[in-house]
C-alpha angles and dihedrals in degrees: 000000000000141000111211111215132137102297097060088031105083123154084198100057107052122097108259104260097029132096114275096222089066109033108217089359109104092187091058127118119283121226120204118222092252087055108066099130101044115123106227118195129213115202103217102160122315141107117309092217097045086060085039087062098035094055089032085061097044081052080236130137104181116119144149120238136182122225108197136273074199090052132139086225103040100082104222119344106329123144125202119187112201133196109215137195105196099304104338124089123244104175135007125185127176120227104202125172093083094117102033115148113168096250098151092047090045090062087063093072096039130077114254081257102053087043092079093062077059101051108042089062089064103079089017086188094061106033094151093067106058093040081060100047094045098047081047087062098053092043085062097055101041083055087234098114091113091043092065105126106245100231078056095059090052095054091050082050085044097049096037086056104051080042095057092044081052097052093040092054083043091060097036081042088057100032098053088048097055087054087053098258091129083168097060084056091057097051086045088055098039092058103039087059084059090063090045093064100051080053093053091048083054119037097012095247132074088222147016087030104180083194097125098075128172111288096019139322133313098250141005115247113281127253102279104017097112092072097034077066098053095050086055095050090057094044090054095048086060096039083045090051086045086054095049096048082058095040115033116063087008095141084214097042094056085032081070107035115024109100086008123128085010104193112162119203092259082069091035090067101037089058098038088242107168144168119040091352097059092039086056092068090053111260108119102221111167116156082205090070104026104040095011117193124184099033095293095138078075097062133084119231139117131244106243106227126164128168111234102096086210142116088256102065095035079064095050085044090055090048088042087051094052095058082047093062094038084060100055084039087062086042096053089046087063093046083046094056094045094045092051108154103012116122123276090200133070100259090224090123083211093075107021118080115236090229127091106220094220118139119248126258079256086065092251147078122003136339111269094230091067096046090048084049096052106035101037118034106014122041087173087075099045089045088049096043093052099057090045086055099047110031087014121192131339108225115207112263104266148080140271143171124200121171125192121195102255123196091263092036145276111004108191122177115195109202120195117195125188086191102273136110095269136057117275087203121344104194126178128207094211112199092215096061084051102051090039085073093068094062088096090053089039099053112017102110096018131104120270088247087056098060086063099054086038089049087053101053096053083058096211117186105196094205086067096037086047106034 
């Protein structure tokens, strides 16, 4: 614990770049010009009540915490460090880097193929997405992007809009928990199993799917899955009314929110703040209507946009959103049923495997059709397969970008080939990294219980914002 006065403050002393009341620390404390004399205090171990005496005695509040980054409302590993004066917030930063995995670096050393099973662990809330973008991406290279099979492209549609429910009953879930609504969090977490489920029938796993794959997807929905869907669809509207009844004209719950975590567009796009942050001050940006991939432009549905700029409406958005995507889902049932039979994978028999991932009458490994196909009758195929497996696929030398919307904002993913099997540079504009700079213009002004409200409406996964 340290009293700042003149003998640690030197102008002189601190790293250029860096605050001046930590020298070398850029987390440290910062001092306004008018005040120069007052002591700051930087809680570093001790006894609470010994700092609560000391400033009690200089007649002095300000004080740094540190909030996480092991912290209940933090969601993952952020840290914020904020600067308080009694009960108001000064200054709030955000240390990031605490999850960092190497994802991106790791794609270098991996086939195109074997990237996805990377990816789809960044965001783990929205795996979906990023297995989308980046497969987007490679389409783009590879010059396919037209030659998709339809029924493909519906599944992709099918699976990015149960993920994006997923992701949306996560961040009401969270948030309401972190406000004390533990039953809120319950509903959130009921629901989104529903929706797991629906994942594991499909792609064999509840997350990091890898099941969007270039050219197509893994597998093709299984017998029975359509109305499975449709079940679901029905179960979430009522767990989504049920959610509204305990959100929307809740008294606490708009005591809390409403006028909380205030960003206008004018600091949306300065920051580069997109998705339900920037529709909540009124501007109705959705890269699934102005630049559509996957056939969206074909589907009906509506862009959610209030005025508020608050926490509050960025809450009502995410549940107007829900019923949005509940809508095309209901769409793509009905284009499933229609395309029945037709292929889920690019039929450029240099990028897609001969094998049909479906399961064997034993409930695992391959069809026996398949095995019978490639190790009885053409070696061509197993020879073939083999080598797709193992070196995989050369992409063309260039660059492309492709973004989805994703359900926190534009996802992009920028692949660079130098004409080999593997990735030259995979990198990923994560909406997450972007909206977690506006936690200083959210919460600078405003009360400590607010920054956790404020936190939660961004909706920030560290996994996407470290990488």
């Amino acid at each position: 614990m340290t009293t700042h006065d003149e003998t640690i403050y030197d102008d002189t002393a601190a790293s250029p770049g860096l605050d001046p009341a930590l020298p070398g620390d850029p987390y440290g404390a910062s001092v306004d010009d008018d005040t120069d004399d007052a002591p700051v205090f930087t809680v570093s171990g001790g006894d609470w009540n010994d700092l609560v005496d000391e400033a009690t005695a200089l007649s002095e509040e300000r004080i740094v915490v540190n909030m996480g980054p092991q912290h209940p409302s933090t969601h993952g590993v952020l840290r914020l460090i904020l600067e308080l004066d009694g009960e108001t917030v000064t200054e709030a930063r955000a240390g990031i880097g605490y999850l960092h995995t190497g994802i991106e670096k790791n794609m270098e050393f991996r086939t195109w193929t074997q990237g996805v099973t990377f990816c789809t662990r960044m965001d783990y809330l929205t795996p979906m997405f990023q297995e989308a973008a980046y497969c987007l991406s490679i389409e783009r290279l590879l010059g396919i992007t037209e030659r998709i099979p339809e029924r493909a492209s519906v599944i992709r549609v099918l699976m990015m809009e149960l993920t994006r429910v997923s992701s949306h009953l996560i961040a009401l879930g969270t948030g309401g928990m972190e406000m004390g609504a533990t039953t809120v969090m319950t509903v959130g977490f009921r629901e989104r199993e529903r929706i797991l489920r629906v994942f594991e029938a499909v792609t064999g796993l509840r997350m990091n799917n890898a099941y969007i794959r270039p050219g197509g997807v893994a597998q093709d929905v299984p017998h029975g899955a359509v109305d499975m869907v449709r079940g679901v669809v029905t179960e979430l509207r009522t767990g989504l009314g049920e959610l509204e009844k305990l959100l929307v004209e809740n008294p606490l719950l708009k005591g809390r929110t409403v006028g909380v975590g205030y960003l206008d567009l004018t600091g949306c796009t300065a920051l580069g703040v997109t998705g339900p942050v920037l529709r909540s001050t009124g501007l109705p940006h959705d890269l699934r209507k102005s630049a559509p991939y996957c056939g969206y432009e074909t589907y009906d549905f509506e862009v959610i946009t209030r005025s508020g700029c608050d926490a509050y409406d960025r809450l009502r958005i995410r549940i107007d959103e829900m019923y949005e995507s509940l809508k095309i889902v209901e769409q793509t049932l009905d284009r499933l049923q229609r395309t029945e039979g037709q292929p889920v994978m690019v039929e450029d028999k240099k990028i897609a495997w001969p094998a049909q991932l479906a399961i064997g009458g034993d409930g695992q490994g391959n069809s026996l059709d398949h095995i019978r196909e490639i190790m009885g009758t053409s070696m061509e195929a197993l020879i073939h397969h083999f080598k797709l497996v193992t070196e995989g696929f050369r992409v063309p030398p260039g660059q492309a970008y492709a973004a989805v919307e994703s359900a926190k904002g534009e996802l992009g993913c920028h692949t660079v080939s130098d004409g080999g099997t593997r990735p030259y540079r995979a990198h990923f504009r994560d909406p997450s990294f972007n909206n977690l700079q506006a936690v200083a213009a959210m919460c600078e002004g405003s009360q400590v219980a607010d920054v956790i409200v404020a936190v939660a409406s961004i909706d920030p996964v560290m996994g996407g914002v470290d990488r």
